[in-house]
C-alpha positions as CSV (number, residue, x, y, z in Angstrom):
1,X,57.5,10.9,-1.4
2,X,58.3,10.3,-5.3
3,X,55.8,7.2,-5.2
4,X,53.0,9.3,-3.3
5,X,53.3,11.8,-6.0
6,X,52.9,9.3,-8.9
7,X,49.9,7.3,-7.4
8,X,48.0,10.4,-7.0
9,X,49.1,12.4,-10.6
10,X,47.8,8.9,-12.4
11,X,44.3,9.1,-11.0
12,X,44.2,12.7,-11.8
13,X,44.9,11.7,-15.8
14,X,41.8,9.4,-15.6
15,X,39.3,11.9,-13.6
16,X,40.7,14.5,-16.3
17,X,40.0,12.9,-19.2
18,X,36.8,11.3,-18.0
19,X,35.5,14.9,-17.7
20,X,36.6,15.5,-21.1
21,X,34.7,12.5,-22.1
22,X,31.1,14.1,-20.1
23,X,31.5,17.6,-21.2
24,X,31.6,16.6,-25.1
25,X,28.7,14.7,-24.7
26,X,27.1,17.1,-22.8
27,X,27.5,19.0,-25.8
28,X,26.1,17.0,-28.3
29,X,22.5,16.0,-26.7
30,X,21.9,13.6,-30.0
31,X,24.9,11.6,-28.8
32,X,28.0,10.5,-30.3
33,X,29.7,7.5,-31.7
34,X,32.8,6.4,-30.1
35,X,35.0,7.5,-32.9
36,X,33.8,11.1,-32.6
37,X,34.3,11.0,-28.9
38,X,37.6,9.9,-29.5
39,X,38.0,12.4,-31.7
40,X,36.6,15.3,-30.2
41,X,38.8,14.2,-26.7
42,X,41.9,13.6,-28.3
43,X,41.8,10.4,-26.6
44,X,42.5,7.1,-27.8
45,X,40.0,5.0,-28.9
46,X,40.2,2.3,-26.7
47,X,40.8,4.3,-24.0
48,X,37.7,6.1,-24.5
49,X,35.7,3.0,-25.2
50,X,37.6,1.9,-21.8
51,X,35.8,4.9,-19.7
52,X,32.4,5.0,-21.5
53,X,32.1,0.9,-20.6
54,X,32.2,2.1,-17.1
55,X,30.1,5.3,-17.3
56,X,27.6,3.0,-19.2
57,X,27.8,0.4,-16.5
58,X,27.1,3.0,-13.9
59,X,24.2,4.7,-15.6
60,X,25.9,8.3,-15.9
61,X,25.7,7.3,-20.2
62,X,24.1,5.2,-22.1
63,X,23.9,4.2,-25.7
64,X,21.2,4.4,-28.0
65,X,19.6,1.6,-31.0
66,X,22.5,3.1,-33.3
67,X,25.2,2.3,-30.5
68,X,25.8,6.3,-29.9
69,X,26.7,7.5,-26.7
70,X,24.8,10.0,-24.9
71,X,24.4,11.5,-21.3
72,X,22.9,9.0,-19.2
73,X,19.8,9.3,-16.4
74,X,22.5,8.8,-13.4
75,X,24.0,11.9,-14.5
76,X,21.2,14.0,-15.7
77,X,19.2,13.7,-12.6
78,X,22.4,15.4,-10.7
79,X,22.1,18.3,-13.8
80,X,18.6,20.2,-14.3
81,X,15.4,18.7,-14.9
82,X,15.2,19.7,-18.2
83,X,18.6,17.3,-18.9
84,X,17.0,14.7,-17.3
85,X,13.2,14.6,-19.0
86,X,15.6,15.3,-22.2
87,X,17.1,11.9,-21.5
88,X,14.0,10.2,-20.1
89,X,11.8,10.7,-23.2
90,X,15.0,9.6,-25.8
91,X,15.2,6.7,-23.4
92,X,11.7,5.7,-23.4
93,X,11.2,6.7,-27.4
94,X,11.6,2.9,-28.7
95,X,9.5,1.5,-25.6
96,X,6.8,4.1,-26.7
97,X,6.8,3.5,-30.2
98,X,6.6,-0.3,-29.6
99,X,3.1,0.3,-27.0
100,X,2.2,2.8,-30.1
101,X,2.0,0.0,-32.5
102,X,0.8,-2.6,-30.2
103,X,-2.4,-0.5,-28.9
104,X,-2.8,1.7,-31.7
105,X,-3.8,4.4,-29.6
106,X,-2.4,7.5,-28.4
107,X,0.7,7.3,-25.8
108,X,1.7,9.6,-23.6
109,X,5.2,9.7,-21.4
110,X,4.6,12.6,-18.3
111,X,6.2,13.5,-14.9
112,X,5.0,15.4,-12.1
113,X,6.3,19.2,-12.3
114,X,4.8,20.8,-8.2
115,X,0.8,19.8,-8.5
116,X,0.3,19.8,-12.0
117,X,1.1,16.7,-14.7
118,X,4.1,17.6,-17.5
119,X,3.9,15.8,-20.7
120,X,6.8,14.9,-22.1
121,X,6.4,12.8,-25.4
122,X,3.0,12.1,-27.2
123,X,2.8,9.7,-29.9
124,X,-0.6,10.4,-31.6
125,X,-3.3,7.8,-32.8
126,X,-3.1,7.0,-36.5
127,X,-7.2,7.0,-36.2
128,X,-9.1,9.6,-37.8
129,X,-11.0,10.5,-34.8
130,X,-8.6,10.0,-31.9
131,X,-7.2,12.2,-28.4
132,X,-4.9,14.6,-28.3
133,X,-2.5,15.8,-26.3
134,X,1.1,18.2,-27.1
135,X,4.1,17.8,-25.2
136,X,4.5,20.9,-22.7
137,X,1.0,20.6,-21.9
138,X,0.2,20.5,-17.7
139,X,-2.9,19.1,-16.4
140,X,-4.2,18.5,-12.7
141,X,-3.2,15.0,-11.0
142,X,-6.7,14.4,-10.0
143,X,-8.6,14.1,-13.2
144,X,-5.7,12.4,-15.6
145,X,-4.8,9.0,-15.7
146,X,-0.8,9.8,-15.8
147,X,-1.4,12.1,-12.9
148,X,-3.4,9.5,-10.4
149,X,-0.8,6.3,-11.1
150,X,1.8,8.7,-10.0
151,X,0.3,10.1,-7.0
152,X,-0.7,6.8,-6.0
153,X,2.9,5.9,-5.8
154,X,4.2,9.0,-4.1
155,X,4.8,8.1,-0.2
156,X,1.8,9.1,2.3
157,X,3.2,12.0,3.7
158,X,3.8,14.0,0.6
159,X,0.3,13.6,-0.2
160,X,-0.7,17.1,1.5
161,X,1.2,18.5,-0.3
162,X,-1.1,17.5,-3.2
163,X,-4.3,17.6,-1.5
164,X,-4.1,21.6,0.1
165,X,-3.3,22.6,-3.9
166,X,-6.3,21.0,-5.3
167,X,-9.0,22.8,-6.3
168,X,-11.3,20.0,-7.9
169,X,-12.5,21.7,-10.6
170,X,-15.2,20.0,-12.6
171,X,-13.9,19.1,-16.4
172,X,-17.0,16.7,-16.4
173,X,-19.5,15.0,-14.8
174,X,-17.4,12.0,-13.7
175,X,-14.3,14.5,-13.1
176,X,-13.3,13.6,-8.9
177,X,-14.2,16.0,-7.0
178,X,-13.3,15.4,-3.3
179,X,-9.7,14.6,-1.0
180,X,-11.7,11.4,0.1
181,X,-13.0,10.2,-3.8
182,X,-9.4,10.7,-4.7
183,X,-8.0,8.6,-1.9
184,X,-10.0,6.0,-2.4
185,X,-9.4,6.4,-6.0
186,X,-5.6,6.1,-5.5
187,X,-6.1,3.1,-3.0
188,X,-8.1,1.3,-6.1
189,X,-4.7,2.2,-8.7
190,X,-2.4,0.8,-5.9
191,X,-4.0,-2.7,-5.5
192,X,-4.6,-3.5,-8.9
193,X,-1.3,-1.9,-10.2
194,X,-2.8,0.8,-12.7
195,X,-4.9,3.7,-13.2
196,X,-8.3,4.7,-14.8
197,X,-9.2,7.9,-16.1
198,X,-12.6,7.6,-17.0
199,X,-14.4,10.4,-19.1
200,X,-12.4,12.8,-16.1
201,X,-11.1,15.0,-18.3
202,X,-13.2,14.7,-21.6
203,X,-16.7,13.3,-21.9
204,X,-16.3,10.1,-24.4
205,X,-12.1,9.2,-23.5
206,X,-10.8,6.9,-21.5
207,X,-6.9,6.7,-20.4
208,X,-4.9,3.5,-18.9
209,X,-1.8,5.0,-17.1
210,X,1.4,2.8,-15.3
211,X,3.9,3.9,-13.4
212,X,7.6,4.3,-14.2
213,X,10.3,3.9,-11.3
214,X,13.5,4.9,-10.7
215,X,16.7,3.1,-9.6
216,X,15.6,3.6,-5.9
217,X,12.4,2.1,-6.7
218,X,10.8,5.9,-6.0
219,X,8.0,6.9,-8.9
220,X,9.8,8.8,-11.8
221,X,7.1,8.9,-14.3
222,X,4.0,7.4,-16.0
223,X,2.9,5.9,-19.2
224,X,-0.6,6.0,-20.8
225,X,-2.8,4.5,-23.6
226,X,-5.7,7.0,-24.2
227,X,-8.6,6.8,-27.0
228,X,-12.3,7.4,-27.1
229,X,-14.6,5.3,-25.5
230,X,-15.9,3.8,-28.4
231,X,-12.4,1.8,-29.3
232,X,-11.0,1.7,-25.6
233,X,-14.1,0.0,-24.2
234,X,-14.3,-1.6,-20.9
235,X,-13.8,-4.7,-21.7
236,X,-10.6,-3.7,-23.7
237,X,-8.9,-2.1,-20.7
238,X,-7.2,-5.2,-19.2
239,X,-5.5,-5.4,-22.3
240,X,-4.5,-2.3,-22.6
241,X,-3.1,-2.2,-18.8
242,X,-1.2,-5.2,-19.8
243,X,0.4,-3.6,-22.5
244,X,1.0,0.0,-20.7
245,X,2.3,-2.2,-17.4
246,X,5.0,-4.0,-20.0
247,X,6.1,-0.8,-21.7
248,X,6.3,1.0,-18.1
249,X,8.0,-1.8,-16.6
250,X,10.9,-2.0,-19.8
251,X,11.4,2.3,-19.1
252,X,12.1,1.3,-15.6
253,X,14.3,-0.8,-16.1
254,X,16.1,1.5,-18.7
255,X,16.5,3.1,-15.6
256,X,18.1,1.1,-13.5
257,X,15.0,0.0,-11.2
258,X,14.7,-4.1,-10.6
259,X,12.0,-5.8,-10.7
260,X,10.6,-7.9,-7.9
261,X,11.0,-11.6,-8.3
262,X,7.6,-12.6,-10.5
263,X,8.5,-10.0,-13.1
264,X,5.8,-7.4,-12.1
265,X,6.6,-3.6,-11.5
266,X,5.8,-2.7,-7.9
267,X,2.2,-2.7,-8.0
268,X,1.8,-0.9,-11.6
269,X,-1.4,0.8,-12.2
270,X,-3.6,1.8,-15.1
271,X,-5.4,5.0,-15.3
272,X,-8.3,6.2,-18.4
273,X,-8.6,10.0,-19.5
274,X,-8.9,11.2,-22.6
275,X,-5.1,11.9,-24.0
276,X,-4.1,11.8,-20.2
């Protein structure tokens, strides 16, 4: 009975402390070093380090470029969304900034929130005349680039869903606007891996979106490169999709998802809009 007692009090000290350890992080969003966790716990140092190794390992933390210690995706996706696009758009800050200085154009990071697209980060165009978007802003999967490499990604029979909300309005000329254009839209994204949104959403922009997936390999977000039509020509946009594909596929793996053998995100796509 005295041995039954002991094994099960010593697991209890671990679980107790690695609470601590999650609940002072949850309070400091920015992230901590390990000395300040140690601190703030009253736990030894290399006892702390000890548990955040595993929680790292796990995904439930991670640490950032300046080796702080933060609440990881694992964990934030159990919490609200709003933990989790938290940690999603510190996460994919460096990839974003790196796609930013290789295109030179505007990025955007974005989920789906219901039927409508969520912008989470925007990284403006240093160019004079360039799109732009703000984070908060929601726009219509149909006519954005971020909005149609997600949907094409979403299984078949959540697409409904989708489909009996839309109401197709017309932001242009080339905006799509029928169930059948957008399926055969989406069947386009899917075999060549990304998404265009082409003068959709603004006359004279064009938007390259990838996908971003998860640890189950479900869709968890999308990337874009948007910029006017004058700079993001035509025969630019291979490019581009290279470059949004390699940023997408580094977020997803931030995440936990693993590539297939070759290298190559499950079919990534590319999408054009203007800011989208």
């Amino acid at each position: 009975m005295i041995r039954q007692r002991e094994s099960k009090s010593a697991p209890v000290g671990v679980v107790t402390k690695v609470l601590r350890i999650l609940e002072t992080l949850h309070e400091a969003p920015s992230g901590l070093q390990l000395k300040d966790v140690a601190q703030q716990t009253a736990i030894n140092k290399s006892t702390a380090y000890r548990f955040l190794a595993h929680l790292e390992h796990e995904g439930y933390v991670f640490r950032d470029a300046t080796g702080a210690y933060a609440i990881g995706v694992r964990l934030a996706r159990l919490a609200s969304g709003s933990s989790y696009q938290t940690t999603l758009r510190k996460l994919s800050r460096p990839i974003l900034q790196q796609l930013w200085r290789t295109t030179g154009e505007t990025v955007n990071l974005a989920v789906l929130d219901g039927r409508e697209v969520l912008y989470l980060d925007v990284m403006e165009s240093s160019h004079t005349f360039r799109l732009v978007s703000q984070v908060g802003l929601r726009r219509p999967v149909y006519c954005t680039a971020l909005g149609k490499v997600m949907l094409a990604y979403i299984p078949e029979e959540e697409h409904p869903y989708f489909y009996s909300g839309m109401a197709f309005e017309r932001f242009t000329p080339h905006t799509i606007k029928s169930v059948s254009q957008l399926r055969k839209d989406l069947a386009l994204i899917r075999q060549r891996g990304y998404s265009i949104d082409n003068e959709e959403a603004y006359l004279g922009s064009r938007c390259i979106g990838t996908p971003i997936f998860d640890a189950a390999g479900k869709i968890a977000a999308s990337v874009s490169v948007s910029g006017p039509t004058t700079r993001v020509t035509k025969e630019r946009v291979p490019a581009f999709a290279v470059a949004a594909k390699n940023a997408a596929a580094a977020i997803s793996r931030t995440l936990g998802y693993a590539l297939p053998e070759g290298g190559q995100a499950k079919t990534p796509m590319v999408a054009v809009a203007g800011g989208r």
